[in-house]
N, CA and C of each residue as an Amber inpcrd file, in Angstrom:
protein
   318
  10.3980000  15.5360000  -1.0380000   9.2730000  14.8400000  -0.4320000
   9.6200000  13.3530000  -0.3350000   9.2970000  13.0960000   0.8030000
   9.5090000  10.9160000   0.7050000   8.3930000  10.6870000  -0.2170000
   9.0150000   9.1310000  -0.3970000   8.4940000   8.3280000  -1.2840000
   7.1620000   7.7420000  -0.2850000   6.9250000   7.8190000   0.9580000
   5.4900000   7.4900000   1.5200000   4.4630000   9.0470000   1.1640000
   5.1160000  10.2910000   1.5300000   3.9090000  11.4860000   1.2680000
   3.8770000  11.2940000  -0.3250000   4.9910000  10.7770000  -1.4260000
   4.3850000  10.9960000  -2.8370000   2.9850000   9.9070000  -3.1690000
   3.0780000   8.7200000  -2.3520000   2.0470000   7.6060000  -2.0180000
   0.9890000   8.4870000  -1.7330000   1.0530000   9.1500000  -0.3200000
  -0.2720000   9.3450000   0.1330000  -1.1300000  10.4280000  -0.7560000
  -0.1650000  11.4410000  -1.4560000  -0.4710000  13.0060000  -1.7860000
  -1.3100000  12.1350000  -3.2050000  -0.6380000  10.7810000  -3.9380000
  -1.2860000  10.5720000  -5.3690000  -2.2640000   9.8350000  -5.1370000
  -2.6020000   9.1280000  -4.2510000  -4.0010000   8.3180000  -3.8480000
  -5.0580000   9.3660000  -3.2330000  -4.2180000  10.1990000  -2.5910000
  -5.4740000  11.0790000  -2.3910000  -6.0390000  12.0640000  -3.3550000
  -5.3840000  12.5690000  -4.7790000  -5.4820000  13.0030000  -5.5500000
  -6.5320000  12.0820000  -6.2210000  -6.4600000  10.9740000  -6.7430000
  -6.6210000  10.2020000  -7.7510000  -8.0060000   9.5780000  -7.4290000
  -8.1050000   9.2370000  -5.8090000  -9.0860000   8.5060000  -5.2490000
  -9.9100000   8.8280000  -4.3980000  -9.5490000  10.1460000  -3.6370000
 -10.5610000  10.9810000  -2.6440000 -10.4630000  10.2840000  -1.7360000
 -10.4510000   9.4570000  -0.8660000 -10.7350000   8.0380000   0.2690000
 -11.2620000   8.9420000   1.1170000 -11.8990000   8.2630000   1.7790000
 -12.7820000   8.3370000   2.9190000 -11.6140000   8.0340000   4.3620000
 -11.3230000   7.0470000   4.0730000  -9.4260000   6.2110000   4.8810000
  -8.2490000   6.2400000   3.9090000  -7.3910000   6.7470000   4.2050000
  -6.0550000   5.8930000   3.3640000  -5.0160000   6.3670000   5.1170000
  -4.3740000   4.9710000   5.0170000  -3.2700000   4.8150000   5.3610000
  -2.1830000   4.0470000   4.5200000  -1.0730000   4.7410000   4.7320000
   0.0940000   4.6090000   4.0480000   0.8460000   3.6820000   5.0090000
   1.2230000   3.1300000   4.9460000   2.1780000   2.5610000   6.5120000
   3.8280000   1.7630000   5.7210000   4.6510000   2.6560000   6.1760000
   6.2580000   1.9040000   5.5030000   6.3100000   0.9150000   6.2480000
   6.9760000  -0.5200000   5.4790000   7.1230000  -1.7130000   6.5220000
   8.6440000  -2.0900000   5.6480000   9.5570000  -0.8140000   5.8100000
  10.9500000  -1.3570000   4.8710000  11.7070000  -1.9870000   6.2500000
  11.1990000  -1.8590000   7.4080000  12.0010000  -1.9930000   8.5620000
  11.8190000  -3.6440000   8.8720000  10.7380000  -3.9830000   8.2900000
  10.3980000  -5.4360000   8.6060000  11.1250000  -6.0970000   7.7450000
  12.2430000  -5.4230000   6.6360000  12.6770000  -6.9220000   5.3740000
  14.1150000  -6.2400000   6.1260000  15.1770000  -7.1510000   4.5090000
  16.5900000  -7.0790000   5.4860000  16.8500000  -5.4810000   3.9000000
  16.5510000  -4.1530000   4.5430000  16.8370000  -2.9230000   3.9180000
  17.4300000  -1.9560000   4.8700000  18.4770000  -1.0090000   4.3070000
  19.3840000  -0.4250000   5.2450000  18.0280000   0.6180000   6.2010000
  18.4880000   0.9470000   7.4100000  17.9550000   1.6040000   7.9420000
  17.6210000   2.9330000   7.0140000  16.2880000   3.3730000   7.6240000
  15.6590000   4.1270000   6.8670000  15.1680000   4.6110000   5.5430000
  15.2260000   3.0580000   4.9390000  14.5570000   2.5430000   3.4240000
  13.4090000   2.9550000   3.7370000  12.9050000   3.3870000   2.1740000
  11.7210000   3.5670000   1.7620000  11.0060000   2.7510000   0.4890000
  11.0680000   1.3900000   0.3570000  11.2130000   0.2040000  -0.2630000
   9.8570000  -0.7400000  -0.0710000   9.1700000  -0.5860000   1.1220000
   8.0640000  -1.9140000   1.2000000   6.8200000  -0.7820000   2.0380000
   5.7260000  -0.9920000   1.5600000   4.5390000  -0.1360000   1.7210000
   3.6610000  -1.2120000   1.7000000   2.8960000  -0.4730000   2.3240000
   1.5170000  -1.1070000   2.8470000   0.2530000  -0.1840000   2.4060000
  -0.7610000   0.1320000   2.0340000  -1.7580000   0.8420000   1.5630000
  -2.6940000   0.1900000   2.2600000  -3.7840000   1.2360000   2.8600000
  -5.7520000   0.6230000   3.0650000  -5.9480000   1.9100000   2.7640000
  -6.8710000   1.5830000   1.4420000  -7.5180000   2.3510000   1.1890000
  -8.7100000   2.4170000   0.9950000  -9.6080000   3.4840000   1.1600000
 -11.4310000   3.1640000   0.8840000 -11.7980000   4.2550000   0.5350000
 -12.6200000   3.9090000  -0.7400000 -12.8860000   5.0750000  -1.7020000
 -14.1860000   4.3830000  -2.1150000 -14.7610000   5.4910000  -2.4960000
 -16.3350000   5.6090000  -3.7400000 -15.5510000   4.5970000  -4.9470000
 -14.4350000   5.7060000  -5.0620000 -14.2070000   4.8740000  -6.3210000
 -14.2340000   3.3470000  -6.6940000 -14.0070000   2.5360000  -5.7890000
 -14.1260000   0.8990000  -6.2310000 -15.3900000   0.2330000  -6.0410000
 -16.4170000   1.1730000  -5.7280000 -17.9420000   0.7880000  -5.7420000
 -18.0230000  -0.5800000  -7.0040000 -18.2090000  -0.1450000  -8.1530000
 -18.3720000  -1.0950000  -9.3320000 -16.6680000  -1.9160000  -9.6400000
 -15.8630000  -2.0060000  -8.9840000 -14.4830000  -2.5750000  -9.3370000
 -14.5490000  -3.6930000  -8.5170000 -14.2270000  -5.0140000  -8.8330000
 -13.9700000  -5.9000000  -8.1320000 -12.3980000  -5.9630000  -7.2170000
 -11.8000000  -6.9450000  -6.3760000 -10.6480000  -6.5420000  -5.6830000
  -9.2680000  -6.0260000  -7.0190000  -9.1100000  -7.0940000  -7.6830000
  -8.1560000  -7.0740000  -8.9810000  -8.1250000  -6.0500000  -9.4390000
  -9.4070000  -5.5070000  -9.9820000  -9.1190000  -3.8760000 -10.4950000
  -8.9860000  -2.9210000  -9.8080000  -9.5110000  -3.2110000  -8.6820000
  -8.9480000  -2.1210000  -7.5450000  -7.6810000  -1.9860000  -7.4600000
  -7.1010000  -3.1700000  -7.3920000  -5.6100000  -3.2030000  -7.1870000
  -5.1530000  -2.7710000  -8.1770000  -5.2620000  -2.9700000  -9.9340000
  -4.6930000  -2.4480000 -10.6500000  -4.9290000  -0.6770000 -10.7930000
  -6.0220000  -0.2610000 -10.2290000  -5.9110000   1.2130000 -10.4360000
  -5.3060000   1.5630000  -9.2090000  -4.4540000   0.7870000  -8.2530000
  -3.9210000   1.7800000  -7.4830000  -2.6860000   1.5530000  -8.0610000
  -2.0870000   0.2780000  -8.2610000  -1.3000000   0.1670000  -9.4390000
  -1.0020000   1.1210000 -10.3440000  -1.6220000   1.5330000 -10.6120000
  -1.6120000   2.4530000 -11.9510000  -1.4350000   4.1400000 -11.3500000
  -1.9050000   4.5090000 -10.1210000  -1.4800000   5.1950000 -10.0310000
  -0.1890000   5.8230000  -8.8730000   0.4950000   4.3150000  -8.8480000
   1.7780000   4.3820000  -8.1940000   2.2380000   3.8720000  -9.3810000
   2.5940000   4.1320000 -10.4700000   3.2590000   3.4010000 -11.4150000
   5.0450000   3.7830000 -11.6370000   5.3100000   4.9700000 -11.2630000
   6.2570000   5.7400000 -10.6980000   7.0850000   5.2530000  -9.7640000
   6.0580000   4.9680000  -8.8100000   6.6310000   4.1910000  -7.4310000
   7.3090000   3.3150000  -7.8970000   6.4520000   2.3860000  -9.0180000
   6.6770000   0.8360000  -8.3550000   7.7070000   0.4470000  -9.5870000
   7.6770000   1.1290000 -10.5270000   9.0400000   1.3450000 -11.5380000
  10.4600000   1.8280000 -10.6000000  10.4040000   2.5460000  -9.3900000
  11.5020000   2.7940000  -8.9340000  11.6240000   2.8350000  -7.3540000
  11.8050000   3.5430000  -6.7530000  12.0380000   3.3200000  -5.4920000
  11.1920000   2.2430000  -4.9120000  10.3730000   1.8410000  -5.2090000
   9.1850000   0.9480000  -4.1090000   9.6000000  -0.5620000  -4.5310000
  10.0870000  -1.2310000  -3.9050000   9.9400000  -3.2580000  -3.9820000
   8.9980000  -3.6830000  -4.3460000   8.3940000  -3.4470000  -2.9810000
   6.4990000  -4.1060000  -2.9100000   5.8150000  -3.7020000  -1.8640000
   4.7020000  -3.6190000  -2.5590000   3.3660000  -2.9080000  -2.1770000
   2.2510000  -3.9210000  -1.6400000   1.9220000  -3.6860000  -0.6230000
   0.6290000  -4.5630000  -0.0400000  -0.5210000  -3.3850000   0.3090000
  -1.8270000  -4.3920000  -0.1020000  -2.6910000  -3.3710000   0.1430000
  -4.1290000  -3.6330000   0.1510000  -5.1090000  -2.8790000   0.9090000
  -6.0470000  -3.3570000   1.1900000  -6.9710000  -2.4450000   0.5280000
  -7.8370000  -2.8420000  -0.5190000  -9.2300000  -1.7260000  -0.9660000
 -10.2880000  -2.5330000  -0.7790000 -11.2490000  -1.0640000  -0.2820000
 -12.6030000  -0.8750000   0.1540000 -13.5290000  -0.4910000   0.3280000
 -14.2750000  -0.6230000  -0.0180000 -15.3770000   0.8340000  -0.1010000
 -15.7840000   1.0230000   1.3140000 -16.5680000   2.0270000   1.6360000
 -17.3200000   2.1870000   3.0790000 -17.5080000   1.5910000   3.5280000
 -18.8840000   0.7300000   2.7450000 -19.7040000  -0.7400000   3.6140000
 -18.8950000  -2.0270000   4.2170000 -18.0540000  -2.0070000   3.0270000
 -17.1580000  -3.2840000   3.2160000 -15.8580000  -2.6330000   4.6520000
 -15.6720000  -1.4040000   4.5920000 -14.5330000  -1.2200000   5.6650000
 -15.5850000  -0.7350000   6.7760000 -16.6360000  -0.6030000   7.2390000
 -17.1550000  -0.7590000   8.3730000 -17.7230000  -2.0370000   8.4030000
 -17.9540000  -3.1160000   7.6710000 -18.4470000  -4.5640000   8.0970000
 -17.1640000  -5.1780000   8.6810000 -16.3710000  -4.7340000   8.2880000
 -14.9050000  -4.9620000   9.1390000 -14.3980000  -4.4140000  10.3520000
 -15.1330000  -3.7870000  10.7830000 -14.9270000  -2.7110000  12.1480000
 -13.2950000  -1.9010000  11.5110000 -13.1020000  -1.6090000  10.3100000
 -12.2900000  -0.9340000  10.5750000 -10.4200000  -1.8820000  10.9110000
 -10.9830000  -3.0490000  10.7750000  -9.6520000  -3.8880000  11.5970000
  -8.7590000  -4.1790000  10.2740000  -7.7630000  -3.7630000  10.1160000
  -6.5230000  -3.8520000   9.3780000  -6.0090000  -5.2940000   9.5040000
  -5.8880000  -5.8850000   8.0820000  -4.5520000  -7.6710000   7.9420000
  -3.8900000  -7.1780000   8.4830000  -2.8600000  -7.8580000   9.9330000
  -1.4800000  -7.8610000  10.1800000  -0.5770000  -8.6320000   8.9380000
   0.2140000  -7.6990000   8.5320000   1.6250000  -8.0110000   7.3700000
   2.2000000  -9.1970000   8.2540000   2.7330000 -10.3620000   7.3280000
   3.6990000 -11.3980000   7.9470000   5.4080000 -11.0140000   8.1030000
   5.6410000 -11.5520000   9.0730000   6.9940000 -10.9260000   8.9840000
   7.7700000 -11.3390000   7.8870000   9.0780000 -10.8540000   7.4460000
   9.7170000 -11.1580000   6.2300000  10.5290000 -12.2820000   6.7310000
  10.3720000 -13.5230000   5.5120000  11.1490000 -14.7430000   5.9680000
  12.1890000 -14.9650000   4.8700000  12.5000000 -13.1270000   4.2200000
  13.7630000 -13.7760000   2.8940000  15.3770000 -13.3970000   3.8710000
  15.7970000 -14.1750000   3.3730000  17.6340000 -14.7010000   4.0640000
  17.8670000 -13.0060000   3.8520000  19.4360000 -13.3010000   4.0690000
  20.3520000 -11.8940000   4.3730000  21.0060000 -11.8390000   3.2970000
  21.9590000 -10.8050000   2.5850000  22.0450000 -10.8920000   1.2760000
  23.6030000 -11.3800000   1.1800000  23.7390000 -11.7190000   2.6150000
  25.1480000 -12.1710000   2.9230000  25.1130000 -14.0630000   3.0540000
  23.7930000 -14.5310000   3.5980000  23.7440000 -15.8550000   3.4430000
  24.2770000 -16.4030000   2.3560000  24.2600000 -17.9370000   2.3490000
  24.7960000 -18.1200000   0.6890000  24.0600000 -19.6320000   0.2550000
């Protein structure tokens, strides 16, 4: 299984969402073709009703802990409950492009 369906299969386990998108963005840093290294998460669940953003983040944290001990760099990510992801129409942060050098620069 990739390292994006073990993402999606444990957030949806863990968190039920209403939305989750997974989205790989290893293509945007300098990683060999077809890395599985930089992720993106929106997720919206019941569950962060009483959680402020921080703990949201740490329980998704927590349950990529696997991930982020090994194959995964870094993780960006958006949590939300219902209200808050329809007062948003639904509109996703655009990721910035990656501005780290080549591993050949010096």
């Amino acid at each position: 299984m990739s390292v994006q369906a073990d993402i999606e299969q444990k957030i949806r386990n863990a968190l039920d969402p209403a939305f989750l998108d997974v989205i790989n963005e290893s293509h945007m840093h300098n990683v060999p073709p077809g890395s599985e290294s930089h992720f993106k998460v929106i997720v919206v669940s019941p569950e962060f009703e009483a959680l402020g953003r921080v703990q949201r983040h740490q329980r998704v944290n927590g349950i990529l802990a696997d991930e982020l001990a090994g194959p995964v760099h870094a993780l960006s990510m958006e949590t939300h409950t219902a209200p808050e992801w329809e007062a948003r129409g639904g509109v996703r942060l655009e990721s910035p492009l990656c501005h780290g050098g080549s591993k050949a620069d010096g």
